[in-house]
Each structure stands twice: as C-alpha cells, then as structure tokens.
C-alpha positions as CSV (number, residue, x, y, z in Angstrom):
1,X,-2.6,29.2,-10.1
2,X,-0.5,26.6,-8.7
3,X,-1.0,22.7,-9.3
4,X,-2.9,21.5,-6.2
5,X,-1.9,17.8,-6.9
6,X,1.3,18.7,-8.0
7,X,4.2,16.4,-6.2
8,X,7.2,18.6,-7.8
9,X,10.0,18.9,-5.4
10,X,8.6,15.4,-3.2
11,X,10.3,12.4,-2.7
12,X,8.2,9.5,-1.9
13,X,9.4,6.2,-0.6
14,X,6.6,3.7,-1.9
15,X,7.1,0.0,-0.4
16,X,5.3,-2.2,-2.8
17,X,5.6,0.1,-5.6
18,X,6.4,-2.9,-8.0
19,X,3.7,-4.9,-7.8
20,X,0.7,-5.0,-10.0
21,X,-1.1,-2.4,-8.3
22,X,1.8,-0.8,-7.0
23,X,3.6,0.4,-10.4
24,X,0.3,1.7,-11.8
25,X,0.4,4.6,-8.6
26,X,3.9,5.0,-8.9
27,X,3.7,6.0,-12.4
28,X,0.6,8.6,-11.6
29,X,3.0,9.9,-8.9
30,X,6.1,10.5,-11.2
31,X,4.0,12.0,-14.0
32,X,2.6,14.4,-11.3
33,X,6.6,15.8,-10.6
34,X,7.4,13.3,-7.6
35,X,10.9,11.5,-7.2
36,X,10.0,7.9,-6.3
37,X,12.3,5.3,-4.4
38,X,10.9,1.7,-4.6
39,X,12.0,-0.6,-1.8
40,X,12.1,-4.1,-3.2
41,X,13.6,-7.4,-3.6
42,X,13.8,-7.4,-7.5
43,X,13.1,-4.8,-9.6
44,X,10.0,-5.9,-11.7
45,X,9.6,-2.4,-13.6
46,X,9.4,-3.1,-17.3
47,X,10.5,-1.1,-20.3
48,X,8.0,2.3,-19.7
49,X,9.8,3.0,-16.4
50,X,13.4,3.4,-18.0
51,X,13.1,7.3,-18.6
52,X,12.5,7.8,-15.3
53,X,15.4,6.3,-14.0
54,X,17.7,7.5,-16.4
55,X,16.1,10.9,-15.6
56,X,16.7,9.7,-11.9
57,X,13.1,10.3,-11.1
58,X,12.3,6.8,-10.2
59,X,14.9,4.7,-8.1
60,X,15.0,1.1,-7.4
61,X,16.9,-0.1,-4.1
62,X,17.1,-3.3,-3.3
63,X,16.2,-4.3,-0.3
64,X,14.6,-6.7,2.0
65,X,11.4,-5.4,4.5
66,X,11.3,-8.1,6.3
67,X,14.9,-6.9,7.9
68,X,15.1,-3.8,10.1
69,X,18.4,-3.2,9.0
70,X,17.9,-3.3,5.2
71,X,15.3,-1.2,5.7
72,X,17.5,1.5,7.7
73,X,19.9,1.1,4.8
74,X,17.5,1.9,2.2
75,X,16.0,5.0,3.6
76,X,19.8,6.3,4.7
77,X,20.3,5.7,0.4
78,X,17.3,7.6,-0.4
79,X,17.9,10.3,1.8
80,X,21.5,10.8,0.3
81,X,20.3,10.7,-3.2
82,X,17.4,13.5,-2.6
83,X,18.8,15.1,-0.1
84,X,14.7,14.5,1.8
85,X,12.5,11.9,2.3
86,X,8.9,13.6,2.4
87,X,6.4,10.8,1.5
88,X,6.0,7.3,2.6
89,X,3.8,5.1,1.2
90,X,3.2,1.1,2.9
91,X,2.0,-0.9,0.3
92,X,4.0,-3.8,0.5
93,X,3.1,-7.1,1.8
94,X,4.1,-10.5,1.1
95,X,3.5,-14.3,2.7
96,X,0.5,-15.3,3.4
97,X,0.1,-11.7,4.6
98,X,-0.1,-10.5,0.3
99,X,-3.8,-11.8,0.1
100,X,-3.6,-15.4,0.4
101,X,-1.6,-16.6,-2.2
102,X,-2.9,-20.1,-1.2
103,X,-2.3,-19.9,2.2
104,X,-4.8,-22.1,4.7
105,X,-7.7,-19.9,5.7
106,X,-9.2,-22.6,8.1
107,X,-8.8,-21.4,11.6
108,X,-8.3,-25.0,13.0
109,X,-5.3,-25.2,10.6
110,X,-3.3,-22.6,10.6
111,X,0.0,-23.1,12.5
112,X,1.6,-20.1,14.2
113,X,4.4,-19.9,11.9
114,X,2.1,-19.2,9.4
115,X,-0.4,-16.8,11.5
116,X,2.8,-15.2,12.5
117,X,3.9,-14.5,9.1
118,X,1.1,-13.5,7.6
119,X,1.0,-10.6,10.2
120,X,4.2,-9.4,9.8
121,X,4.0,-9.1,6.2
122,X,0.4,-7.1,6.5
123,X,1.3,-5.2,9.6
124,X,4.8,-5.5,10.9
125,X,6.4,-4.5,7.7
126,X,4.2,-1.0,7.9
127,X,5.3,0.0,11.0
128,X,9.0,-1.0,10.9
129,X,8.9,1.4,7.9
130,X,7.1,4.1,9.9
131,X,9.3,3.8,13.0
132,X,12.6,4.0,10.5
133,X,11.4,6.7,8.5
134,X,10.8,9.1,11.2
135,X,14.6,10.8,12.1
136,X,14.8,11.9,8.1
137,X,11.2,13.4,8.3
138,X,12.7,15.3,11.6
139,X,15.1,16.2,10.0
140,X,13.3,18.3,7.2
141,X,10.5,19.4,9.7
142,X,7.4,17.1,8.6
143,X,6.2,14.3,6.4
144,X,3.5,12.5,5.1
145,X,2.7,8.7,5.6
146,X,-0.1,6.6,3.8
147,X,-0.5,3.2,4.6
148,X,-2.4,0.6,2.3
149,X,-5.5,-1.0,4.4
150,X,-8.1,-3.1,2.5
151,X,-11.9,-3.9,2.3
152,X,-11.4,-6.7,4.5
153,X,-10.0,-4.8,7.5
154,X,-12.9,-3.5,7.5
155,X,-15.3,-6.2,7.2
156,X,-15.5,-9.7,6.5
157,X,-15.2,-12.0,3.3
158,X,-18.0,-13.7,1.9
159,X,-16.6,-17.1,1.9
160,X,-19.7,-18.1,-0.2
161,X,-18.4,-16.7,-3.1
162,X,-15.4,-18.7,-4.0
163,X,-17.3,-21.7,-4.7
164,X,-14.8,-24.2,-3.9
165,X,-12.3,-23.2,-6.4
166,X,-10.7,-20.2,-5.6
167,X,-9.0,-19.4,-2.0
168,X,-10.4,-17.5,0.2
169,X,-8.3,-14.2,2.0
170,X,-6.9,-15.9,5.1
171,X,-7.9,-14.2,8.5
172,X,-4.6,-13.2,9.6
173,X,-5.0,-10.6,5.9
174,X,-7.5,-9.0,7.4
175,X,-6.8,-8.9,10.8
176,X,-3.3,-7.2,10.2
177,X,-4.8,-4.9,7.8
178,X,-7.3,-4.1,10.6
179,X,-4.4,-3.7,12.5
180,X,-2.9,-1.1,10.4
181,X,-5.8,1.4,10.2
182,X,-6.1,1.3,13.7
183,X,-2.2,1.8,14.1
184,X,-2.6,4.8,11.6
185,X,-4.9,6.2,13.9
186,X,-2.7,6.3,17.0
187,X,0.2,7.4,14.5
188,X,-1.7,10.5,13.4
189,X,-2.5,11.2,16.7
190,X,1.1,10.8,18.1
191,X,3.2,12.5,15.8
192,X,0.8,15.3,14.8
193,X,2.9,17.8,16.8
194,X,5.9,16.9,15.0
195,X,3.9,18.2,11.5
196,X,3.5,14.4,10.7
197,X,0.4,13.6,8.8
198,X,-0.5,10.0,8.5
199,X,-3.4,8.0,6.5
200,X,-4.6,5.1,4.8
201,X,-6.5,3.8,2.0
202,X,-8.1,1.0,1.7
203,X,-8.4,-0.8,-1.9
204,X,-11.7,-2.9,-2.4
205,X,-11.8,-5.5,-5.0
206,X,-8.7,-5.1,-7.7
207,X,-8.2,-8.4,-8.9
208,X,-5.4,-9.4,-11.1
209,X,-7.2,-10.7,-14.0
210,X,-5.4,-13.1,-16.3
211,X,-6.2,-15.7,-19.1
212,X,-6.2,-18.4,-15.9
213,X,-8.9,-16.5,-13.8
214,X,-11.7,-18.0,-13.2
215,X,-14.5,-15.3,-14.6
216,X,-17.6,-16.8,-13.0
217,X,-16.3,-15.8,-9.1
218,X,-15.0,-12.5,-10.5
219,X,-18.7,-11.8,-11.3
220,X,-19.8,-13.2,-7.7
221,X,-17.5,-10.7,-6.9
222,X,-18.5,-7.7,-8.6
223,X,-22.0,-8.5,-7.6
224,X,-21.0,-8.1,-4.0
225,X,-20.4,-4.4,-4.7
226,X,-22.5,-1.4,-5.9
227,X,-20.6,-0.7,-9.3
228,X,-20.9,-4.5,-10.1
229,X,-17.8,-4.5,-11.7
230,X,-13.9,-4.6,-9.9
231,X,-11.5,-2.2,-10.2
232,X,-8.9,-1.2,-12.8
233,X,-5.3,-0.3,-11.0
234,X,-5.5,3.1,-12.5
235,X,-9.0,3.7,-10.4
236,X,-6.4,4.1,-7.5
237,X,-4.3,6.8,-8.9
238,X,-6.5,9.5,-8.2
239,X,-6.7,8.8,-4.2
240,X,-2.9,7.9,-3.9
241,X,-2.3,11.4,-6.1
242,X,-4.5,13.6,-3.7
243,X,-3.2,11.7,-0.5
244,X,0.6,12.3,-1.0
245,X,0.0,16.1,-2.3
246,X,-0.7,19.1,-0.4
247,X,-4.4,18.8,-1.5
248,X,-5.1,16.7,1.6
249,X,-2.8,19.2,3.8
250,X,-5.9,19.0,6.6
251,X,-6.2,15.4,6.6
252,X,-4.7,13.2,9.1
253,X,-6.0,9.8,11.1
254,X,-8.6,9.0,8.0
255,X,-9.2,6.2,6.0
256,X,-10.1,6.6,2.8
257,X,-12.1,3.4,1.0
258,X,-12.1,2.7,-3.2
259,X,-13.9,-0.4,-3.5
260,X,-16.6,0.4,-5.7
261,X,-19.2,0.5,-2.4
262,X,-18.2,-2.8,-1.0
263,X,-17.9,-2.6,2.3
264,X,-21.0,-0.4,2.6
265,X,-23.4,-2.8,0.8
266,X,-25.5,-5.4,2.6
C-alpha cells in the first residue's frame, strides 16, 4: 500500500523554512521524501541539516522576499536544480509584520511607514511568491500552495494578558494575516481550473521559549486556550505533512487552525 503522506518525488519551496518554527516542518517534510528549497537571507540551519544538503535534499538560496526580482531568481534556481517546483509553502514574514518584535501596537502611533511594512512582510511577501511561482507550476500541469495564517487573523488579542511587560502583536500582524486567508480563498477559487490547490494554516500560540521569557504571561497564555499549555514546533509537523501530500488531494480554499482551541474558546 502506498505512503499516503509520502512527499517522494516533491519539491517544495518553503519561505520561512529557517526560522524557529520553520526548520522544525522542513525537517518533517524532508524525512517524509520531499526536496526542500529555503528562500532566505542567511542560512540559519545548524549542524543536523548537513546531510541533507550534501544529499541535495534540502537547498538554501539566498535570497531577499522583499524584492520581486530576487524572488523570480530564486524560483528560476530551484526549478533548474529539480527540474519542478510542486509545493509552496509562505511562511515567511519579517518587520513588524514577524509578530511584533517590539513594534508600536498603539493605533494612535503607528506611522505609515511602519503600518506599511508590517503588511508587506505578513501579506505582500505571500502573494508576490504566489504570483511568481505560478509559470513553473504551469509548466508541470498543477501545484500546491499553503500559506501560514495565524490565531490572530482570526480573532483578536487579549491585550490583558501581557501585563505591561511583554508587547503585544501589533494590528497590522493580524490584519495582514487576515488578509492572507481571505486572499487564499480567492486564490483557490481562481486557479482551481488550472489543477492549483491552495490553503492555509493557521498556528495558535507557539512561543519561543527561552531562559529570558517571562513564564508568568506564558501561563496567561496557555490559560486563554483549551489544552492550557502552548505548542511545541513539532505539533505543526503533522498539519504541514498532510497539507503538502496527496492526502489532502480534495482540499482547496480551507483553513486549517492548530492552536490548542484558542480561537474557539470564550
């Protein structure tokens, strides 16, 4: 009986794919068969990724998605290399547009530099991949995209839980992640005929917990969900697995949430 999960044979582009979260699903996608390209600026893969390149299974390109261009150079590289591009996976985000990273969350402040940025690296970046990608999955009759929403493009933070210490997810995270579950929508519908499936998922809370982290809000914030606990990275592989393999071969225009029954607890 064949593998239903199995990713032999696929190449999958995965923007993002060396960041904390990002290497963690990379790695279940290579131990599943797949060959995956990571688009980023520096390659941050440590020491348990080297047999995978060396077996050419997992290839770095450097590259910066902010620019269309350098993004059209990276997928022209890929496609040379494997011959296909099958899978794409839009996980990357950076600027205030990664989560916060300290960026102003009050309305009355934010400047439009900033509000501007912070969409383009939740939303923009997305679709200029999707728009680029699109001749090489013409070219090889079909493809797959899966684009990375959040918990809080689907519903609000609780600002009450960061009890003056940590900084709150800015609104222009959430509204560009908003943004791109709607946009996966119209994408499914639009390129369906061209045997183009598109979805998303939607982390909930995944912190990255370090010495430095302030454990009292990271209990606030498991209390706001029904597992009471966050989530490990590896508690994504199983949805990113099953969304890039034939498995979800009838599935197109859905979002699929992890978040430990976050957004669906009042």
């Amino acid at each position: 009986m064949n593998n239903l999960f199995s990713l032999e044979g696929k190449t999958i582009i995965f923007t993002g794919g060396a960041g904390n979260l990002g290497r963690t699903m990379v790695k279940a996608l290579l131990e599943y068969g797949a060959n995956v390209a990571v688009p980023d600026i520096a390659d941050r893969f440590d020491e348990s990724f080297d047999e995978y390149k060396k077996n050419g299974k997992l290839f770095f390109v450097e590259t910066d998605l902010s620019k269309t261009e350098s993004i059209k150079e990276c997928f022209k590289t890929v496609f040379e290399k494997y011959g296909a591009i099958n899978v794409l996976v839009n996980c990357a985000a950076y600027g205030g547009g990664a989560g916060g990273k300290g960026a102003e969350h009050r309305i009355e402040y934010i400047e439009d530099s900033l509000w501007e940025g912070g969409i383009d690296g939740t939303l923009n970046v997305s679709f200029r991949c999707m728009r680029e990608v699109l001749p090489y999955f013409y070219k090889v009759g079909g493809g797959n995209i899966i684009n990375f929403g959040s918990m809080y493009g689907l519903s609000a933070p609780d600002l009450t839980i960061y009890g003056g210490k940590g900084v709150p997810s800015p609104p222009f995270y959430g509204a560009g992640k908003a943004g791109l579950i709607q946009l996966t929508r119209y994408a499914a519908s639009a390129l369906a005929n061209r045997n183009i499936r598109v979805n998303s998922l939607s982390p909930g809370p995944f912190p990255n917990i370090t010495p430095a982290t302030d454990m009292e809000f990271i209990e606030r914030l498991s209390n706001k969900t029904m597992l009471k606990r966050t989530g490990k990275p590896e508690e994504l592989n199983g949805a990113i697995v099953f969304l890039c393999s034939d498995a979800s071969s009838y599935m197109t225009g859905e979002n699929i949430t992890v978040d430990g029954g976050m957004t669906h607890f009042v």
